[in-house]
ROSE-4610 file (N, C-alpha, C; in Angstrom, 1 decimal, always signed):
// ROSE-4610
residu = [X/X/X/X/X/X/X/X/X/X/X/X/X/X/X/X/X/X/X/X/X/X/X/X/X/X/X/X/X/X/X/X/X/X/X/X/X/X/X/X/X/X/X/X/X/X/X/X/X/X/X/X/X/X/X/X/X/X/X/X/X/X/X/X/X/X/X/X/X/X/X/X/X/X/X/X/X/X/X/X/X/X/X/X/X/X/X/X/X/X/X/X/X/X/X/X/X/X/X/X/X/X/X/X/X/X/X/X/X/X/X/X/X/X/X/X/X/X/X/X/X/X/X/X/X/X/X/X/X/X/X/X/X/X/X/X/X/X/X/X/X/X/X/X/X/X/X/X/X/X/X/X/X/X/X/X/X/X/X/X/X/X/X/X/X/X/X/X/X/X/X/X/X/X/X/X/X/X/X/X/X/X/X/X/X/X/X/X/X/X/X/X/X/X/X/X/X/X/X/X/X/X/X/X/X/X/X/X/X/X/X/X/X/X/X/X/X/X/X]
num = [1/1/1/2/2/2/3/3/3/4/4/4/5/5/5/6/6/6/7/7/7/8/8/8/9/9/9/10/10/10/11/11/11/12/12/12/13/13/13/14/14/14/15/15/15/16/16/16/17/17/17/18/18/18/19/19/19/20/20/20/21/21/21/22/22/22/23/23/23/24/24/24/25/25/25/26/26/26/27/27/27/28/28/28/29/29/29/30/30/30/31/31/31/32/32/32/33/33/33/34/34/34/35/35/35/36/36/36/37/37/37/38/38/38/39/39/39/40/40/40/41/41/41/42/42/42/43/43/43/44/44/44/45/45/45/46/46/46/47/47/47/48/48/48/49/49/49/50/50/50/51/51/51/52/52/52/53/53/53/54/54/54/55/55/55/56/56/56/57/57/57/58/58/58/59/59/59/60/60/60/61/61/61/62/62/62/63/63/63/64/64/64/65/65/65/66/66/66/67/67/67/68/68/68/69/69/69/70/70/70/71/71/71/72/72/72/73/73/73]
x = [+51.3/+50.3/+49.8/+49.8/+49.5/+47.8/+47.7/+46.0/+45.3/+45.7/+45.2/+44.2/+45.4/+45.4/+44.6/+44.8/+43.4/+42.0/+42.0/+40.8/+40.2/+41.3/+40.7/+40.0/+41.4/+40.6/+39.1/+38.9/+37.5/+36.7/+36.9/+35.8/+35.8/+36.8/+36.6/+36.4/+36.3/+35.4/+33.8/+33.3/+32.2/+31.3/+32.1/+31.6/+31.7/+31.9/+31.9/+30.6/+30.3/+29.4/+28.3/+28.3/+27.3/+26.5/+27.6/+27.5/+26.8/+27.1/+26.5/+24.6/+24.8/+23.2/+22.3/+23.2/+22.0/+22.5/+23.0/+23.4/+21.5/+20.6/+19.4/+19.2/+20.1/+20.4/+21.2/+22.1/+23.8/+23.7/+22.9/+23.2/+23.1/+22.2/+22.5/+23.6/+24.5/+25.6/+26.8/+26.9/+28.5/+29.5/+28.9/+30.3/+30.4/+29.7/+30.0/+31.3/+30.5/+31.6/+32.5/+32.9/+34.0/+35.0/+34.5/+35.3/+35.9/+35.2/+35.3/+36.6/+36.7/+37.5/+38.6/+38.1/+39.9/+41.0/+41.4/+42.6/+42.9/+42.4/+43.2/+43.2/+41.9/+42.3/+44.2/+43.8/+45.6/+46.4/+46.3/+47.2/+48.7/+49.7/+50.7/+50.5/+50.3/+50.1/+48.5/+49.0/+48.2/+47.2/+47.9/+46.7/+45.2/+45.4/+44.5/+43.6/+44.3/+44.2/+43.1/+43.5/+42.7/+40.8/+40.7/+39.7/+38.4/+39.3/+38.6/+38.3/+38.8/+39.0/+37.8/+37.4/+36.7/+35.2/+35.3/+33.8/+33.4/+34.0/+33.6/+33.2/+34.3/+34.1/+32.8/+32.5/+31.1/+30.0/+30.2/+29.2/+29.1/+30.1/+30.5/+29.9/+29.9/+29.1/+27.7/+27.6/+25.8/+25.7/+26.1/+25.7/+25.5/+26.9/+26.7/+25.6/+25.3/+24.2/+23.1/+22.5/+21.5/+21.1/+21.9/+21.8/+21.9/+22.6/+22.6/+21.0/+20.3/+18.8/+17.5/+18.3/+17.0/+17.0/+18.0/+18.6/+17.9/+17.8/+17.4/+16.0/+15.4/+13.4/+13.1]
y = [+20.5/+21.0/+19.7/+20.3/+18.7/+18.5/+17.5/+16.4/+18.2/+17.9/+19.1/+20.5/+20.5/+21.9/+22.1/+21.3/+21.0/+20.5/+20.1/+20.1/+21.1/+22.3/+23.7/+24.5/+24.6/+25.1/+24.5/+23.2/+22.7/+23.5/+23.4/+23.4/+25.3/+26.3/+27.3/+27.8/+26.8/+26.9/+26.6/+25.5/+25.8/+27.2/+27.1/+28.5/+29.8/+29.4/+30.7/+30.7/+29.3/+28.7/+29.3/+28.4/+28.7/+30.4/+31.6/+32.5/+33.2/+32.7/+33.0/+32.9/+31.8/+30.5/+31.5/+31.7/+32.0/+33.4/+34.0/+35.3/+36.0/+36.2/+36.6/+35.7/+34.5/+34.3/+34.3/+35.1/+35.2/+36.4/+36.9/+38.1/+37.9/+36.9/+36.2/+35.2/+34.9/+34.6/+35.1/+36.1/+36.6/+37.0/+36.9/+36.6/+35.4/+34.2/+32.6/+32.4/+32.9/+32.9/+34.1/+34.7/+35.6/+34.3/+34.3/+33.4/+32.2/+31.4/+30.3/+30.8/+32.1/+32.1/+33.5/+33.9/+34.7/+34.4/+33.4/+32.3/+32.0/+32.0/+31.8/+33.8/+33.8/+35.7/+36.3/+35.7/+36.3/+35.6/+34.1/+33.0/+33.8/+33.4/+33.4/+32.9/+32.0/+30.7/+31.6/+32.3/+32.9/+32.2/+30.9/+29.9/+29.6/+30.0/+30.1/+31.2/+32.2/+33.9/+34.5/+34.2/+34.1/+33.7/+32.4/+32.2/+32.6/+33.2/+33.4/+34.7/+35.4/+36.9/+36.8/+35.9/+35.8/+35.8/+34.8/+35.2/+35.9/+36.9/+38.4/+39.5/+39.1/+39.9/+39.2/+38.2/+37.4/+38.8/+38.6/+39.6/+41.0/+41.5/+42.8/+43.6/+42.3/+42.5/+42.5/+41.9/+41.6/+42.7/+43.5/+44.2/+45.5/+45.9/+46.7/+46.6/+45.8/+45.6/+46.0/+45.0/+45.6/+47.4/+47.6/+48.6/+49.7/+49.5/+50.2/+50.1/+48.9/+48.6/+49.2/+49.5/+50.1/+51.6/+52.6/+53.6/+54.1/+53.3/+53.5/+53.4/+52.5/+52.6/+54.0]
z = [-24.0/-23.1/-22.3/-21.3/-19.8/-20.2/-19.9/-20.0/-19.1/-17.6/-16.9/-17.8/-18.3/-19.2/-19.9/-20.5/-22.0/-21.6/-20.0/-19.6/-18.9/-18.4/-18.0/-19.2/-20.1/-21.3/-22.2/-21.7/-22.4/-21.9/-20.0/-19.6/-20.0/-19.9/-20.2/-21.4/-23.0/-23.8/-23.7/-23.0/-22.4/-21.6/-20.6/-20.1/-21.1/-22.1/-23.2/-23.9/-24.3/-24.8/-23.8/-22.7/-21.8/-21.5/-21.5/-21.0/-22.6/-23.8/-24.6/-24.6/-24.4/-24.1/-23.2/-21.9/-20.8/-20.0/-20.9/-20.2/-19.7/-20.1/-18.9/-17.9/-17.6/-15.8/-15.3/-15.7/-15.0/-13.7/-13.9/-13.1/-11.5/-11.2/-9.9/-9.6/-10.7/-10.0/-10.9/-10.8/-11.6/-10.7/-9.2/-8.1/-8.4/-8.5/-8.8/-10.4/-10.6/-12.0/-11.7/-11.0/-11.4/-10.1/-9.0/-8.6/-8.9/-10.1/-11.3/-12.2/-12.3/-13.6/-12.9/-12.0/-11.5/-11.5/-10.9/-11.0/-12.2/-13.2/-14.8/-15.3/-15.2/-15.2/-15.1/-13.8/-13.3/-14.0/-14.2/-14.7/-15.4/-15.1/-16.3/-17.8/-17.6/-18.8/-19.6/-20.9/-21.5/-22.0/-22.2/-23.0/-21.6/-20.5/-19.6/-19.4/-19.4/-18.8/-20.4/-21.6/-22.9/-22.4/-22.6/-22.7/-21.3/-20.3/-18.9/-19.0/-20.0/-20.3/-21.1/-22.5/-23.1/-22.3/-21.6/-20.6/-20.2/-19.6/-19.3/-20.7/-21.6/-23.0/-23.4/-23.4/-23.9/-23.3/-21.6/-21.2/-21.3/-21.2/-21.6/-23.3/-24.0/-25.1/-25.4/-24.6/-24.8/-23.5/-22.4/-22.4/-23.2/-23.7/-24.2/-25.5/-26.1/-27.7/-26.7/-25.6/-24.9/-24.5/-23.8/-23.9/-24.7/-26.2/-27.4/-27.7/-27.5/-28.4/-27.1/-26.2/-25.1/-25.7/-25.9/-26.4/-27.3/-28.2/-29.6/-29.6/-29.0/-28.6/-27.7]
């Protein structure tokens, strides 16, 4: 795996991190981040297309728990 590589994938461990942290301020920029992480989205190279997929799963989770706990009140 090239130097390159392992620095996309840092930084797209971060943004996992991150989107965990502050998902109640993402919503004004999730064109910004979808733009950020499309290009590995599509990637060939799975070891890219994995963790960029994760980000959205990050959100896609916390929406749906939210929305399970509004439901339930």
């Amino acid at each position: 795996m090239t130097n390159n590589i392992q620095i996309i994938l840092k930084t797209l461990q971060c943004l996992i991190d991150f989107v965990k942290s502050y998902y109640d301020y993402l919503g004004d920029f999730y064109a910004d981040l979808w733009k950020a992480t499309e290009n590995f989205i599509r990637d060939k190279r799975r070891e890219l297309a994995v963790p960029a997929i994760e980000i959205w799963n990050v959100i896609a989770i916390e929406d749906k728990d939210r929305a399970s706990s509004r439901s339930e009140v």
